[in-house]
PDB file with SEQRES, HELIX, SHEET and CRYST1 records, atoms N, CA, C and O in Angstrom:
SEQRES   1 A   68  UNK UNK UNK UNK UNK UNK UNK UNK UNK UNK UNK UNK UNK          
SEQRES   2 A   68  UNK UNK UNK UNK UNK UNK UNK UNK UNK UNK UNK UNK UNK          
SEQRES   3 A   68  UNK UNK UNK UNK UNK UNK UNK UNK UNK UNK UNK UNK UNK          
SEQRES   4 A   68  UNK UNK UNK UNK UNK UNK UNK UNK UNK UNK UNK UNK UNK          
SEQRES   5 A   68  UNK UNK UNK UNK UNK UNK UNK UNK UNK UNK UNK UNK UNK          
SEQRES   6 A   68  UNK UNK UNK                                                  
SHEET    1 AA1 3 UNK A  22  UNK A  24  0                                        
SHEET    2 AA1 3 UNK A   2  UNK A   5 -1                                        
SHEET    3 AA1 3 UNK A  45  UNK A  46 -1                                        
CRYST1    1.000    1.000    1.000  90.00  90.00  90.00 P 1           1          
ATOM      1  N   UNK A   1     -10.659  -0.032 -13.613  1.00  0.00           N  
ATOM      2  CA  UNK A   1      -9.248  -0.062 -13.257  1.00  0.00           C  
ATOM      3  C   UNK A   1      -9.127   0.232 -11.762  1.00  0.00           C  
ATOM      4  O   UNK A   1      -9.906   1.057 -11.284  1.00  0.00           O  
ATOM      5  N   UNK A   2      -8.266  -0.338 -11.016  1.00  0.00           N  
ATOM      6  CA  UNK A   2      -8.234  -0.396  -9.924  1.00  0.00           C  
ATOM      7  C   UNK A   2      -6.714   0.379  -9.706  1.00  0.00           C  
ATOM      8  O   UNK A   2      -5.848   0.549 -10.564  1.00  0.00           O  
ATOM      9  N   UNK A   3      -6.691   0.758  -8.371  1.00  0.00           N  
ATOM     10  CA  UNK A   3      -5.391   1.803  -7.711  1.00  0.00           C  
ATOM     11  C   UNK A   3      -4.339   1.050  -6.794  1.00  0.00           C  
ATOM     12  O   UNK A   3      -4.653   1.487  -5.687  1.00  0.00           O  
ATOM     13  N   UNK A   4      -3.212   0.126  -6.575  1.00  0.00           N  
ATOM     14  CA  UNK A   4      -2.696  -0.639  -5.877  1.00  0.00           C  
ATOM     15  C   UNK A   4      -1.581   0.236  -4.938  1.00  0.00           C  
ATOM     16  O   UNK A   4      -0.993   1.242  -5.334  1.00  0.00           O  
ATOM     17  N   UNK A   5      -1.453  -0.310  -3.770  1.00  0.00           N  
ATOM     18  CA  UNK A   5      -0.505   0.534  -3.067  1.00  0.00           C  
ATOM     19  C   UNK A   5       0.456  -0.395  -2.861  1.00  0.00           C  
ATOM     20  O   UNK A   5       0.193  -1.423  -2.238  1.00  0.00           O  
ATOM     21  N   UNK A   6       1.564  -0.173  -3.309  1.00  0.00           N  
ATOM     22  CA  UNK A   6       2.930  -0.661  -2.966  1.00  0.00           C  
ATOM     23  C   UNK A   6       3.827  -0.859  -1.733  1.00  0.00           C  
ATOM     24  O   UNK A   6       5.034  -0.719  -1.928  1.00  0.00           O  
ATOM     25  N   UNK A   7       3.420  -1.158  -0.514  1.00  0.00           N  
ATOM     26  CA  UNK A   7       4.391  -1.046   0.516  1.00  0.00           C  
ATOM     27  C   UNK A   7       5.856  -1.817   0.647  1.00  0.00           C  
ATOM     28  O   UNK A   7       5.605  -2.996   0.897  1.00  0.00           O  
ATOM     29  N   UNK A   8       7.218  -1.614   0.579  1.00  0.00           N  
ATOM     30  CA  UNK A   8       8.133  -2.236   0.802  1.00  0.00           C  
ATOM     31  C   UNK A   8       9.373  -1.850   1.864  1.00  0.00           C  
ATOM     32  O   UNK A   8       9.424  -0.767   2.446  1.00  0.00           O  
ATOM     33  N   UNK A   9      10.234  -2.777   1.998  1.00  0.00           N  
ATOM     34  CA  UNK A   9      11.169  -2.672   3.515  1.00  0.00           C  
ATOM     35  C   UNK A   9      12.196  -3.014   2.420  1.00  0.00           C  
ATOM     36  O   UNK A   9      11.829  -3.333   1.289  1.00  0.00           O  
ATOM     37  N   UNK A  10      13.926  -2.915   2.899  1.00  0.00           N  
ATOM     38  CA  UNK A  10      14.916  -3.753   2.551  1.00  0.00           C  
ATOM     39  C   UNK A  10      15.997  -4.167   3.382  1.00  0.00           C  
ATOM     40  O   UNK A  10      17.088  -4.652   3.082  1.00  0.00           O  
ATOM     41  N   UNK A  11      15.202  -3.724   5.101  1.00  0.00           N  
ATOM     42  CA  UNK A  11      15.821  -4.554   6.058  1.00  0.00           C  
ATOM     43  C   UNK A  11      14.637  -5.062   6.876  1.00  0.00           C  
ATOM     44  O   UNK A  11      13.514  -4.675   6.554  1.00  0.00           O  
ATOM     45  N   UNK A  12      14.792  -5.917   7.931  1.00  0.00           N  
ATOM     46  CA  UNK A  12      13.944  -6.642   8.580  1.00  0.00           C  
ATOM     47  C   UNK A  12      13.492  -5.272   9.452  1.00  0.00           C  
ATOM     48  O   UNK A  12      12.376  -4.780   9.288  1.00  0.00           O  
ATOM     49  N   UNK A  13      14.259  -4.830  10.188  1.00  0.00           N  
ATOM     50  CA  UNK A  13      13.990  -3.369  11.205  1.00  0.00           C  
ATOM     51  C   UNK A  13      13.215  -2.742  10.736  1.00  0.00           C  
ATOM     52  O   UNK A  13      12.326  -2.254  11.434  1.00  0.00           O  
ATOM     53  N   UNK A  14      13.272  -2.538   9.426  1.00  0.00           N  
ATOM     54  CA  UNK A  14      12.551  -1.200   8.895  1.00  0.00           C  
ATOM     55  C   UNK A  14      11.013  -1.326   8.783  1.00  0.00           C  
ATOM     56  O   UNK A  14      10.526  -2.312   8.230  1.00  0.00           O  
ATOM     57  N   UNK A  15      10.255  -0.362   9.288  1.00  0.00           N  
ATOM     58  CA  UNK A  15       8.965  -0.828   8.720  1.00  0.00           C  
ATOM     59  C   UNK A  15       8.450  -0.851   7.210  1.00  0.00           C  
ATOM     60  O   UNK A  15       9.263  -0.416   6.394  1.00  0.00           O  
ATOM     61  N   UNK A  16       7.389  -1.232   6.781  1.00  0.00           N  
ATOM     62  CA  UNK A  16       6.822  -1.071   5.326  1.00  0.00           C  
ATOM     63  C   UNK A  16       6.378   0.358   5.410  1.00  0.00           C  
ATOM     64  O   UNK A  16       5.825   0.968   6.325  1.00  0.00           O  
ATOM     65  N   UNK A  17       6.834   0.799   3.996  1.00  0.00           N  
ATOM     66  CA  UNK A  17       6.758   1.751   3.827  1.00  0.00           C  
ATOM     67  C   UNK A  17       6.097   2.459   2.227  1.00  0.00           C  
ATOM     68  O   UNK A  17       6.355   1.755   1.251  1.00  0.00           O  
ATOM     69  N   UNK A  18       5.531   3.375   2.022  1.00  0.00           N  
ATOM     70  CA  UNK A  18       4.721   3.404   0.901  1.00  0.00           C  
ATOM     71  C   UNK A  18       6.073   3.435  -0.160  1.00  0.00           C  
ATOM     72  O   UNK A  18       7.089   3.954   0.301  1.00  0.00           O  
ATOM     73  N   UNK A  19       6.126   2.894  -1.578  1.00  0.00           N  
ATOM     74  CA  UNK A  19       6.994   2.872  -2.354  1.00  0.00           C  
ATOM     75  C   UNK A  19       6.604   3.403  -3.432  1.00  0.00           C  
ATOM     76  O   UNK A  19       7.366   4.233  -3.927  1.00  0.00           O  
ATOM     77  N   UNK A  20       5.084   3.049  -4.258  1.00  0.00           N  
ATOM     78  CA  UNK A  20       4.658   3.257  -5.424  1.00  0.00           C  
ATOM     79  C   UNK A  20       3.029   3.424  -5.127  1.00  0.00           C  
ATOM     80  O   UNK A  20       2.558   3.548  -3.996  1.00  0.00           O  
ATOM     81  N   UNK A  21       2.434   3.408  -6.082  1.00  0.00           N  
ATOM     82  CA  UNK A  21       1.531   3.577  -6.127  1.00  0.00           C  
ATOM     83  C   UNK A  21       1.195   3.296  -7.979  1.00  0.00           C  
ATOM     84  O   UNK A  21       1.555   3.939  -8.965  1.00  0.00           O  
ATOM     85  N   UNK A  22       0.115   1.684  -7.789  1.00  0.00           N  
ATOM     86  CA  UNK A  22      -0.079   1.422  -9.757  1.00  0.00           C  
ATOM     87  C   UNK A  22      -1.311   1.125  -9.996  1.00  0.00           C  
ATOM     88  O   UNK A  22      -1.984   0.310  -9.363  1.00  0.00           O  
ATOM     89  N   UNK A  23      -1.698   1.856 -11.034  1.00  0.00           N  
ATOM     90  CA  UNK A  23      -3.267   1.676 -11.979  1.00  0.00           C  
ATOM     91  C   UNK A  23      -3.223   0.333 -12.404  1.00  0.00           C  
ATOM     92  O   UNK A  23      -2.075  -0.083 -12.247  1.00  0.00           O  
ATOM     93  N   UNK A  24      -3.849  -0.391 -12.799  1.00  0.00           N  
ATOM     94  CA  UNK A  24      -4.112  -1.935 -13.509  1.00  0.00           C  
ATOM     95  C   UNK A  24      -5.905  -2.473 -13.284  1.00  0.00           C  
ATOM     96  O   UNK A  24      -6.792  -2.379 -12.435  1.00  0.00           O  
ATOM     97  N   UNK A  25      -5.758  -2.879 -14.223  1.00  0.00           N  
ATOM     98  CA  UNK A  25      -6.771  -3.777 -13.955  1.00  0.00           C  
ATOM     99  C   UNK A  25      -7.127  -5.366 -13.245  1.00  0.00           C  
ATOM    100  O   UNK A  25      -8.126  -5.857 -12.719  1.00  0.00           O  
ATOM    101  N   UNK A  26      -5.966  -5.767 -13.497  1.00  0.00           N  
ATOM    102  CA  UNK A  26      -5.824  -7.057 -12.569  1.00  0.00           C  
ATOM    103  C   UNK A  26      -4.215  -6.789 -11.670  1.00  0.00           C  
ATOM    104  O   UNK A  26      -3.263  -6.392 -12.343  1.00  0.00           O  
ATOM    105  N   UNK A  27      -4.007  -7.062 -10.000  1.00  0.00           N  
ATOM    106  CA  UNK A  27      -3.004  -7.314  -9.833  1.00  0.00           C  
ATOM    107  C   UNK A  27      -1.655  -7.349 -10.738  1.00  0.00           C  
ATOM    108  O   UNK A  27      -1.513  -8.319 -11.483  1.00  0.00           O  
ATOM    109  N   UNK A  28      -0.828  -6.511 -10.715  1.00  0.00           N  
ATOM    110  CA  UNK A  28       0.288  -6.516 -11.368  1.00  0.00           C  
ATOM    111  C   UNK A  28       1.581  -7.341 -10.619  1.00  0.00           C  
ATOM    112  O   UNK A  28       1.840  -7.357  -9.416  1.00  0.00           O  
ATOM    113  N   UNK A  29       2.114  -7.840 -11.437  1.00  0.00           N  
ATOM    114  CA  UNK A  29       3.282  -8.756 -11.090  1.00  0.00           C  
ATOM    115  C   UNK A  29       4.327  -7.740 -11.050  1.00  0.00           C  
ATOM    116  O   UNK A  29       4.336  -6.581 -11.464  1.00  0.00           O  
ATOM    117  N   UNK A  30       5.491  -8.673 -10.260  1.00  0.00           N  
ATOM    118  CA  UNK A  30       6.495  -7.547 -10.067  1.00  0.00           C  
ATOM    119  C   UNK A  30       7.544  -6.969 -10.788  1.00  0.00           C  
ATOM    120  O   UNK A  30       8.273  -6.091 -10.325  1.00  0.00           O  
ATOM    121  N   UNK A  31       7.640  -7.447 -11.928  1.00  0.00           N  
ATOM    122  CA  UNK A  31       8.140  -7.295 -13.107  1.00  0.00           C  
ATOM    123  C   UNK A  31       7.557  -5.747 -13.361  1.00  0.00           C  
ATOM    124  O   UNK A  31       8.233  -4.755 -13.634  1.00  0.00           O  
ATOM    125  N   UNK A  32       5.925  -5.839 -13.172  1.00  0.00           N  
ATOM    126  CA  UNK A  32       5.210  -4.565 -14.003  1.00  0.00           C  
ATOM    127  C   UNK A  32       4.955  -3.368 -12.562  1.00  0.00           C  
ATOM    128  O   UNK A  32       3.961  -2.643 -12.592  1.00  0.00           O  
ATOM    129  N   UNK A  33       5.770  -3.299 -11.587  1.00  0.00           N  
ATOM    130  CA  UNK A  33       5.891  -2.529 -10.407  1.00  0.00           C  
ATOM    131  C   UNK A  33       7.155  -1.454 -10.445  1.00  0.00           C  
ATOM    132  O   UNK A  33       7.385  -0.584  -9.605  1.00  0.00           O  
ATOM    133  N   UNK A  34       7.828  -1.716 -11.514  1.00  0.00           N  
ATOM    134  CA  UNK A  34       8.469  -0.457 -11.798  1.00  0.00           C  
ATOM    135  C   UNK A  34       9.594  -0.208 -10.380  1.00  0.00           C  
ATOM    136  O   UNK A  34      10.104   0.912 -10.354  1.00  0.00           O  
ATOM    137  N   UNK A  35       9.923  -1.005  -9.434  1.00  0.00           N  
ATOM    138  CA  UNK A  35      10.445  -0.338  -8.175  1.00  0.00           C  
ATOM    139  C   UNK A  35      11.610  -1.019  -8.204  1.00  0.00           C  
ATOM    140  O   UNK A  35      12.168  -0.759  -7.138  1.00  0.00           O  
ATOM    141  N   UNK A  36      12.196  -1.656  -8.762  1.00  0.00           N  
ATOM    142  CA  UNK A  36      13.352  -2.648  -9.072  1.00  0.00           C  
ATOM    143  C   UNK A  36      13.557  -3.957  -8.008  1.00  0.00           C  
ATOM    144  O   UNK A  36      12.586  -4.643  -7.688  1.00  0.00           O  
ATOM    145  N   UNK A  37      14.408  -4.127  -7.688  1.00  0.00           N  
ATOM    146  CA  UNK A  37      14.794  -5.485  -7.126  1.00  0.00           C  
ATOM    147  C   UNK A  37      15.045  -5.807  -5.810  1.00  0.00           C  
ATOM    148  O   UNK A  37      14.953  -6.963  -5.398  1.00  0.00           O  
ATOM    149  N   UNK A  38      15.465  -4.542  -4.878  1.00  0.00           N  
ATOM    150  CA  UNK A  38      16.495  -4.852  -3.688  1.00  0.00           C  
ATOM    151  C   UNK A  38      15.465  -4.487  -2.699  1.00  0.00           C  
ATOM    152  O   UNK A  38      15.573  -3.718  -1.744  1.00  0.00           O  
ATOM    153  N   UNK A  39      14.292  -5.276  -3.154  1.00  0.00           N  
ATOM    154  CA  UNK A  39      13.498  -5.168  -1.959  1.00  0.00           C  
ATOM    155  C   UNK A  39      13.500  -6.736  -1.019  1.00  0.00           C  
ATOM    156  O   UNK A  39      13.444  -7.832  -1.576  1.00  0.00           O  
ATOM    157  N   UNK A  40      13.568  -6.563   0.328  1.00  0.00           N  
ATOM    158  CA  UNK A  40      13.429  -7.972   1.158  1.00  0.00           C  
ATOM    159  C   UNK A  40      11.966  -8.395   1.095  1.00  0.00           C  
ATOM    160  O   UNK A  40      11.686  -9.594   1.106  1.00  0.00           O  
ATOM    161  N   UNK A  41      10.804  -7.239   1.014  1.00  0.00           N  
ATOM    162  CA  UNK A  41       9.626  -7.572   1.782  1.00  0.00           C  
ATOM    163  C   UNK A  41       8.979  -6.538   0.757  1.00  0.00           C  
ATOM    164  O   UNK A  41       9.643  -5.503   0.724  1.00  0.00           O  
ATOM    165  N   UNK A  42       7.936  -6.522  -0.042  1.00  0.00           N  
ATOM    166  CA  UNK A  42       6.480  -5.985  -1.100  1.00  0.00           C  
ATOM    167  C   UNK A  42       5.299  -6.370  -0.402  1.00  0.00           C  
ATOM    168  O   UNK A  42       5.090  -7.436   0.177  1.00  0.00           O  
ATOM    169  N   UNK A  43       4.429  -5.225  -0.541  1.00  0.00           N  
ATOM    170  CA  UNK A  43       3.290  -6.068   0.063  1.00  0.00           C  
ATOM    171  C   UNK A  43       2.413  -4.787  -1.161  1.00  0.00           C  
ATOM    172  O   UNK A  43       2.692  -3.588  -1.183  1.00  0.00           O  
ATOM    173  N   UNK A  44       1.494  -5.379  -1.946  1.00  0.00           N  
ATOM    174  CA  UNK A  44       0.630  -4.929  -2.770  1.00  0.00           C  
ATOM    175  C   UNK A  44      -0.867  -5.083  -2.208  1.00  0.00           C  
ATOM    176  O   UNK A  44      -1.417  -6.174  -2.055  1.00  0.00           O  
ATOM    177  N   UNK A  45      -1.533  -3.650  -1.880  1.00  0.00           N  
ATOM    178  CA  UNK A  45      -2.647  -3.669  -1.259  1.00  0.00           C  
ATOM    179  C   UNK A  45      -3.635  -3.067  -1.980  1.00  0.00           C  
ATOM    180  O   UNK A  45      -3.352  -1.880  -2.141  1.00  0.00           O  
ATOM    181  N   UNK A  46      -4.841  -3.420  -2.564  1.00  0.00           N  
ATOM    182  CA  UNK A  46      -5.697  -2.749  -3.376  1.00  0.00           C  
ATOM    183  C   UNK A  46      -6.336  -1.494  -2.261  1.00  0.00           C  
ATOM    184  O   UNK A  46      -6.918  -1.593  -1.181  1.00  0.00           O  
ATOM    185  N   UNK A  47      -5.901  -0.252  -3.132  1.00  0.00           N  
ATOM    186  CA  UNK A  47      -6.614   0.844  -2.120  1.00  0.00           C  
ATOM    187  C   UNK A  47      -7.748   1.078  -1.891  1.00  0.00           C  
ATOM    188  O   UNK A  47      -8.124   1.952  -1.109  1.00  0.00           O  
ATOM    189  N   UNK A  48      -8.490   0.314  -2.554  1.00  0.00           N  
ATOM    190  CA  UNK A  48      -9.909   0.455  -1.948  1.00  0.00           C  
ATOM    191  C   UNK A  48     -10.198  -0.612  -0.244  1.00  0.00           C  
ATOM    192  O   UNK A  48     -11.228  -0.741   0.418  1.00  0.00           O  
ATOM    193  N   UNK A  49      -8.719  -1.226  -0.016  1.00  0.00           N  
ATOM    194  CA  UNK A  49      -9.003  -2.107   1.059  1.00  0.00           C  
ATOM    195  C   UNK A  49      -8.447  -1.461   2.096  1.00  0.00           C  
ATOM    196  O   UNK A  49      -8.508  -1.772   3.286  1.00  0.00           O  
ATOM    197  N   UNK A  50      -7.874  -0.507   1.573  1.00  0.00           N  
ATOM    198  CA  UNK A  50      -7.232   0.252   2.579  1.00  0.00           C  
ATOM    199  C   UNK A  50      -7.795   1.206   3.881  1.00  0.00           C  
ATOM    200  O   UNK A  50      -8.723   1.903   3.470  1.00  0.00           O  
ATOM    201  N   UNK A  51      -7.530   1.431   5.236  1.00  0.00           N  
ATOM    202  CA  UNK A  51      -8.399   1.905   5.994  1.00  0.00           C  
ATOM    203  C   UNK A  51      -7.500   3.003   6.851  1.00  0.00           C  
ATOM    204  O   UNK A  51      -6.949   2.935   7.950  1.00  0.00           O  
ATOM    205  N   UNK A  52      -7.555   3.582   6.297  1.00  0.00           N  
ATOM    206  CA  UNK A  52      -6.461   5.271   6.603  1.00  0.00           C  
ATOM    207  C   UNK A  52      -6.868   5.464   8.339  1.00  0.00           C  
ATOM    208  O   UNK A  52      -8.019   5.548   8.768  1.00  0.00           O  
ATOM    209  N   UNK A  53      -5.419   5.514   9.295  1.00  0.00           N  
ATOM    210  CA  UNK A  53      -5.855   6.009  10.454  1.00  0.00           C  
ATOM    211  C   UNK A  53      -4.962   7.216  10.546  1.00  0.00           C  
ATOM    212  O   UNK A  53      -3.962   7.408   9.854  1.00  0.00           O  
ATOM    213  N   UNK A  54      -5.446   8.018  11.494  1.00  0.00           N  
ATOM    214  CA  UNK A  54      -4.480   9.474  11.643  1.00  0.00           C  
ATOM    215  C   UNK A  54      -3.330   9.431  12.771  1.00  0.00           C  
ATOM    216  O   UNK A  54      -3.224   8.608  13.680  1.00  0.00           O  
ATOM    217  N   UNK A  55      -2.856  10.052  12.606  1.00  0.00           N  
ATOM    218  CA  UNK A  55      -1.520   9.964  14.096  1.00  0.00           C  
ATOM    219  C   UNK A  55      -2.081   9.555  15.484  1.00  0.00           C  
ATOM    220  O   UNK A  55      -1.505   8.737  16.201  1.00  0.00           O  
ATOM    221  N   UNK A  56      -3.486  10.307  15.888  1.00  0.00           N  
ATOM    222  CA  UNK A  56      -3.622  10.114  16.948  1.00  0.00           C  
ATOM    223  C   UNK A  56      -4.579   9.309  17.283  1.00  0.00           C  
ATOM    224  O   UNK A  56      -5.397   9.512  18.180  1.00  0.00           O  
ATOM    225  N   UNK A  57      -4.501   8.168  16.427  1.00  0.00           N  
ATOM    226  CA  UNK A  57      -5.491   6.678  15.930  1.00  0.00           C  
ATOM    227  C   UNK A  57      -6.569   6.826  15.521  1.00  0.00           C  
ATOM    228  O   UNK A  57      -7.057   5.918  14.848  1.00  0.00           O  
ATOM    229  N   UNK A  58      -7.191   7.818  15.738  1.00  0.00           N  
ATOM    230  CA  UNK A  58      -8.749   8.373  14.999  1.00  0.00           C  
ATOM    231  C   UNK A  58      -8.858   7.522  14.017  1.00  0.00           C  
ATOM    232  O   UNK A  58      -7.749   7.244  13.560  1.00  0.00           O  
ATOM    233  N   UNK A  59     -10.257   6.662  13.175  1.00  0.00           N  
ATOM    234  CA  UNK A  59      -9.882   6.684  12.149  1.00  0.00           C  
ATOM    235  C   UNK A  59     -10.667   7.365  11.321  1.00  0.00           C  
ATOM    236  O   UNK A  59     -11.824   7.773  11.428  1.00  0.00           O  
ATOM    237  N   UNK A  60      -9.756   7.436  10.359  1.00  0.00           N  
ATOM    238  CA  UNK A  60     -10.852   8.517   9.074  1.00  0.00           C  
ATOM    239  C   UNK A  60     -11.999   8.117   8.468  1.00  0.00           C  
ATOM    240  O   UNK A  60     -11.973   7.319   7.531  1.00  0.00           O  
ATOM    241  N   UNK A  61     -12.829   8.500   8.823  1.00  0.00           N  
ATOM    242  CA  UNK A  61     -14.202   8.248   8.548  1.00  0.00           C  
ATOM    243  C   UNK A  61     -14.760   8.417   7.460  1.00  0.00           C  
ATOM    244  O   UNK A  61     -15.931   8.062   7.319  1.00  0.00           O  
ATOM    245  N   UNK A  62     -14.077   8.976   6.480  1.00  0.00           N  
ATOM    246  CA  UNK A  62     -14.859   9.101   5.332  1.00  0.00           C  
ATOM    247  C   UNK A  62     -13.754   7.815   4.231  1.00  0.00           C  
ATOM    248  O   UNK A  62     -14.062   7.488   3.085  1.00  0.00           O  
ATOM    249  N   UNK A  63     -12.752   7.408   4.838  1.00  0.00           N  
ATOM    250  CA  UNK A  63     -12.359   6.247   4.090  1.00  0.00           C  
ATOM    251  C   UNK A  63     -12.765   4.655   4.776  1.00  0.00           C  
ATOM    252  O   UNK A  63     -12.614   3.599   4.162  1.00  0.00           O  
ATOM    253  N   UNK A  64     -13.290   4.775   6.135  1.00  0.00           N  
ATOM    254  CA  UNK A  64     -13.788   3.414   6.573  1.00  0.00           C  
ATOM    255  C   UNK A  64     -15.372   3.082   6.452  1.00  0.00           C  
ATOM    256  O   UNK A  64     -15.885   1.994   6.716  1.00  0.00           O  
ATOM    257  N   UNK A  65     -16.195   4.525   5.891  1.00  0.00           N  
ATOM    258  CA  UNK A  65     -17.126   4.287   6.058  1.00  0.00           C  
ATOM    259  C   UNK A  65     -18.446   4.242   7.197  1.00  0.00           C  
ATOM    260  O   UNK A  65     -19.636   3.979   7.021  1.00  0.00           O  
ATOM    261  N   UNK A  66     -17.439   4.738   8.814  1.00  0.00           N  
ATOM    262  CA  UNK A  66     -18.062   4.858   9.726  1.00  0.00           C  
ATOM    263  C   UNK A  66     -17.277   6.057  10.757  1.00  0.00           C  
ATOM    264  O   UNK A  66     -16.176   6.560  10.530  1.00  0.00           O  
ATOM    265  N   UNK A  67     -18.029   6.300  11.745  1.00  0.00           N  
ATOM    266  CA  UNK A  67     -17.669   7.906  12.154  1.00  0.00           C  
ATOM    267  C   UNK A  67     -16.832   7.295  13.134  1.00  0.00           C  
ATOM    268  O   UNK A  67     -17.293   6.356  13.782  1.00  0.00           O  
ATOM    269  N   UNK A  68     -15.323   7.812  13.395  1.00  0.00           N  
ATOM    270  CA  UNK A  68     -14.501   7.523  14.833  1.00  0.00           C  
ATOM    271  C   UNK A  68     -15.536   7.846  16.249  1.00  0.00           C  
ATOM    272  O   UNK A  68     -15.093   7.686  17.386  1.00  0.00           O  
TER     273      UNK A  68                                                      
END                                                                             
């Protein structure tokens, strides 16, 4: 089972922003995202693709796999 991260906006200005967070085994449709409707912009990212940086751009090294 895999961990998906949910990012969504519901104006153009706004940046993406974390919304949810869903277990599944295959990509879930948005029906099965639980976050309702009045979103402009979803972006579903498998967290294992994810590459965590810190405020002061460092990046985290124990989620990219290599030392800043």
């Amino acid at each position: 089972m895999a961990t998906y991260l949910v990012f969504g906006r519901t104006e153009y200005a706004q940046p993406l922003a974390l919304v949810s967070t869903v277990d599944a085994d295959m990509p879930p449709r948005l029906d099965d995202l639980g976050v309702g409707t009045d979103w402009l912009e979803l972006a579903l990212v498998p967290s294992d693709d994810v590459i965590w940086i810190v405020r002061d751009g460092d990046l985290v090294a124990d989620r990219a796999g290599a030392t800043p």
